[in-house]
Residue frames as qw, qx, qy, qz and C-alpha x, y, z in Angstrom:
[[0.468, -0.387, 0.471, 0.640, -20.62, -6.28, 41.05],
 [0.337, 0.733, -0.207, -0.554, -20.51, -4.26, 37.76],
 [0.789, 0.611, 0.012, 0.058, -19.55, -5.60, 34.30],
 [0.343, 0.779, -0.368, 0.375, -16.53, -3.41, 34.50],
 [0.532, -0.559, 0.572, -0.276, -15.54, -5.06, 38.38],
 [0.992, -0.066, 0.092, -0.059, -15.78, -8.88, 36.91],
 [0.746, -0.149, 0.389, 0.520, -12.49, -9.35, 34.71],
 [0.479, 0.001, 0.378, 0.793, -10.60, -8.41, 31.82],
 [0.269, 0.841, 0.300, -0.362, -11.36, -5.12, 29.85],
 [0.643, 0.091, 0.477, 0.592, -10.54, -4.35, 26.36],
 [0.255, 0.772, 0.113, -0.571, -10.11, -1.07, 24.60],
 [0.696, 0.360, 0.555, 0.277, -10.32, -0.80, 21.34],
 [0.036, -0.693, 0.178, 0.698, -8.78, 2.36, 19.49],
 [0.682, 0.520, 0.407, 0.314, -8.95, 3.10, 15.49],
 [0.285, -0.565, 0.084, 0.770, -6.46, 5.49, 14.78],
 [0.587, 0.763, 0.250, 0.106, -7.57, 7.77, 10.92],
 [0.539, -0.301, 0.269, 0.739, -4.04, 8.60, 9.93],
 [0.059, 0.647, -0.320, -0.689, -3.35, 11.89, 7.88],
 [0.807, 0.582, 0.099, -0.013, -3.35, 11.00, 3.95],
 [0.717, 0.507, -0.352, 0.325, -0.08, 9.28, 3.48],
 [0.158, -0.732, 0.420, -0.512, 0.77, 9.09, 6.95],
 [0.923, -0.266, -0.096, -0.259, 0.23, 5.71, 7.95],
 [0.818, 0.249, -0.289, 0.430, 3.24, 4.40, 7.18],
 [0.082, 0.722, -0.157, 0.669, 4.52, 6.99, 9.73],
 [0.616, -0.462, 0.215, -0.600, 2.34, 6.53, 12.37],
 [0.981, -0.149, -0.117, -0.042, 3.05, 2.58, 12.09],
 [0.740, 0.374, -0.436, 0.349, 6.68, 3.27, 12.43],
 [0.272, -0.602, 0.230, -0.714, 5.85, 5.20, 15.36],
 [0.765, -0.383, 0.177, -0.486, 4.51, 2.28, 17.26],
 [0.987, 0.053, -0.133, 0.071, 6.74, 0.26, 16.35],
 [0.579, 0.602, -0.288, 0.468, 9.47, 2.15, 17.18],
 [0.009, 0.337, -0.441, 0.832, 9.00, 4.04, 20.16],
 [0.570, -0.466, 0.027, -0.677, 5.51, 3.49, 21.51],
 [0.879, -0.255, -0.390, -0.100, 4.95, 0.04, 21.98],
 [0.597, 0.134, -0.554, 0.564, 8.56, 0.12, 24.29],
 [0.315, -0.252, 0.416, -0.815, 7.35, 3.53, 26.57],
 [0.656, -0.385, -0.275, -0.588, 4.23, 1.40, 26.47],
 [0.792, 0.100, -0.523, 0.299, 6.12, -1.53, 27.76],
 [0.285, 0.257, -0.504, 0.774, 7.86, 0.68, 30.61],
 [0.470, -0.112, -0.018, -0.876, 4.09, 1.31, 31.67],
 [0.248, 0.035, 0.942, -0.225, 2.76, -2.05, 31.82],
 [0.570, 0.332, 0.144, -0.737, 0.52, -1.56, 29.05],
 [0.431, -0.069, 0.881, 0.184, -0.36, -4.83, 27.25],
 [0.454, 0.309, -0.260, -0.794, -1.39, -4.57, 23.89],
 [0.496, 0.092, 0.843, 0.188, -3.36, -7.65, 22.02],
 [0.616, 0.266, 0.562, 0.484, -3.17, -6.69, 18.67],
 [0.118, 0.633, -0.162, -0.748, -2.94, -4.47, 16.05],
 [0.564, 0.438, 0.695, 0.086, -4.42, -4.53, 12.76],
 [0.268, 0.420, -0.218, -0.839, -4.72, -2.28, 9.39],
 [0.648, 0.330, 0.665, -0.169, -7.18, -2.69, 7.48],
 [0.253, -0.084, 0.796, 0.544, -7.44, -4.41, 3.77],
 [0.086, -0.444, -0.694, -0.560, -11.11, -4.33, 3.04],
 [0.139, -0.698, -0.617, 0.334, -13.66, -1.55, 4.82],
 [0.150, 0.957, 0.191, -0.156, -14.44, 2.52, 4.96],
 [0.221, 0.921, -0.303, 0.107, -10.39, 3.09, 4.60],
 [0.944, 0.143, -0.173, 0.240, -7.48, 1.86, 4.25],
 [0.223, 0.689, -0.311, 0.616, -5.67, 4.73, 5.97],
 [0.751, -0.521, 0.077, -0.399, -6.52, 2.92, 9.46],
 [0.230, 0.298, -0.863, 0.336, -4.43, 1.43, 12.34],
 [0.793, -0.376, -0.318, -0.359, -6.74, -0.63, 14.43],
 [0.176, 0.506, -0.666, 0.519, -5.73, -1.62, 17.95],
 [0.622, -0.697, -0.065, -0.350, -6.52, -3.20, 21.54],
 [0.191, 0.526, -0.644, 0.522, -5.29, -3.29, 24.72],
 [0.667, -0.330, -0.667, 0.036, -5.99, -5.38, 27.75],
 [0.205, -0.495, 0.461, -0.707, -6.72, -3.99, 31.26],
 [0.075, -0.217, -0.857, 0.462, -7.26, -5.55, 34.52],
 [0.081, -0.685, -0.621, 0.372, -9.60, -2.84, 35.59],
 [0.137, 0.877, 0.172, 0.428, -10.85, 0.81, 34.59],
 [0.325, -0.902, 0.241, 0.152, -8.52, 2.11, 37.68],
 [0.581, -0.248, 0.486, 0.604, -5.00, 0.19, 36.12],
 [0.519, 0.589, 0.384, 0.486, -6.37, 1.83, 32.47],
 [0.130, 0.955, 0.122, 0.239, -6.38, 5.18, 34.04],
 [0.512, -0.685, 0.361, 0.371, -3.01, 4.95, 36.08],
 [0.511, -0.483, 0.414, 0.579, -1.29, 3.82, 33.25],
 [0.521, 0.623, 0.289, 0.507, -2.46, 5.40, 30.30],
 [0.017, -0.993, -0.105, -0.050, -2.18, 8.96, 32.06],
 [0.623, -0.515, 0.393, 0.439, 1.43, 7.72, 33.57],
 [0.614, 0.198, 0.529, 0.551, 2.21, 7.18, 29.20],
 [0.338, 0.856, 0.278, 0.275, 0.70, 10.53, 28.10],
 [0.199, -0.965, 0.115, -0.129, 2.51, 12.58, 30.61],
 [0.877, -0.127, 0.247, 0.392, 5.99, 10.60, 29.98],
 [0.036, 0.888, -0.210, -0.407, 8.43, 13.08, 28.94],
 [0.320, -0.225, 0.743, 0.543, 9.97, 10.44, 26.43],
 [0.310, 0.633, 0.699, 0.118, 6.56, 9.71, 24.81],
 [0.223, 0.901, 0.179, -0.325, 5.99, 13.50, 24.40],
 [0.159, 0.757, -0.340, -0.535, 9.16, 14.18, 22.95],
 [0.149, 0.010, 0.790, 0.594, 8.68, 11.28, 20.40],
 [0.212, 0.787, 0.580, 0.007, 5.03, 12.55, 19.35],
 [0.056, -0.887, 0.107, 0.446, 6.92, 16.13, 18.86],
 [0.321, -0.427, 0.736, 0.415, 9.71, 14.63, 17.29],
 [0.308, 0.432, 0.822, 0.207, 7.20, 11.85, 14.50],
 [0.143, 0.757, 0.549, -0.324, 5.47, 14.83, 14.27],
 [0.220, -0.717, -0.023, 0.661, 7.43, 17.54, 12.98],
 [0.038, 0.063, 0.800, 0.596, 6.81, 16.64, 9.03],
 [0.500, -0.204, -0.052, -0.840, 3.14, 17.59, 10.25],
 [0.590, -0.144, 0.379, -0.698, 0.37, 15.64, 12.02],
 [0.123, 0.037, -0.968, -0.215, 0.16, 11.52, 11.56],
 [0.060, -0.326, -0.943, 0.025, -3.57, 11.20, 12.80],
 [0.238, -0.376, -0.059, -0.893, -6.52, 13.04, 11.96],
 [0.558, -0.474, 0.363, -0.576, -8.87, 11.15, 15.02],
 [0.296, 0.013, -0.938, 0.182, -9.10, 8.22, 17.13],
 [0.687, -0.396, -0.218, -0.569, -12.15, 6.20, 18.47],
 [0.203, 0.268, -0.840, 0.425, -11.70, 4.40, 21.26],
 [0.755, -0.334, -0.154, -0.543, -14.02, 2.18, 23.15],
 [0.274, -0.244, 0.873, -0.320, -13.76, -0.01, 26.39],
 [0.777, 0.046, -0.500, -0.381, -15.21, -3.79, 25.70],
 [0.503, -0.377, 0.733, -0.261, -15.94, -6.34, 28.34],
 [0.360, 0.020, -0.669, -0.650, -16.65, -9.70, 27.01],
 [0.752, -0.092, -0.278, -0.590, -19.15, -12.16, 26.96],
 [0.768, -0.242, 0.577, -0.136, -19.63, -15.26, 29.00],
 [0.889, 0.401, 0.214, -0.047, -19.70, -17.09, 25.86],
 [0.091, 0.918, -0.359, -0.143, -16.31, -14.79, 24.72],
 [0.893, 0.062, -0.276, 0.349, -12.99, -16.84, 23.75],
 [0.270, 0.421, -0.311, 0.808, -11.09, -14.02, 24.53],
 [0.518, -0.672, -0.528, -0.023, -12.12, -13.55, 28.38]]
């Protein structure tokens, strides 16, 4: 059995918002996403901006998955949601809220609190 077959799997995502766009992009997720996300069964555990590091224009995120097959059913099921698109069209239309996003899957550690 893989790493990625044992248990939980966290992705982590750092969104670099536009200059002067954060505030945008957080209303975004608080408005609209986090519910489509909801309708999806996507389970976030936390969110974060950050106070001291490279930039302060940063939304920080993760999300909890069972498995790498429930991350791809239901993140593709959220991208290709015709409400989600037309709010990202809609937030958008004052110009672009994020110039990129890393994202990384994390299993943890035996040792991990977070398991």
């Amino acid at each position: 059995m893989t790493q990625l077959e044992k248990g939980m799997i966290y992705e982590l995502r750092i969104y670099h918002a536009m200059p002067g766009r954060l505030p945008a992009l957080l209303a975004r997720f608080q408005n609209h996403t986090l519910r489509i996300w909801e309708k999806h069964g996507i389970r976030q555990a936390g969110f974060w901006t950050t106070l001291i590091g490279s930039s302060n224009q940063q939304l920080t995120y993760m999300l909890a998955w069972d498995s790498m097959a429930e991350r791809e059913k239901r993140w593709s099921a959220f991208l290709a949601d015709p409400e989600w698109i037309a709010v990202s069209t809609e937030t958008e239309k004052d110009g672009q809220l994020v110039q990129n996003i890393s994202s990384e899957l994390l299993a943890p550690t035996a040792f991990s609190s977070v398991k």
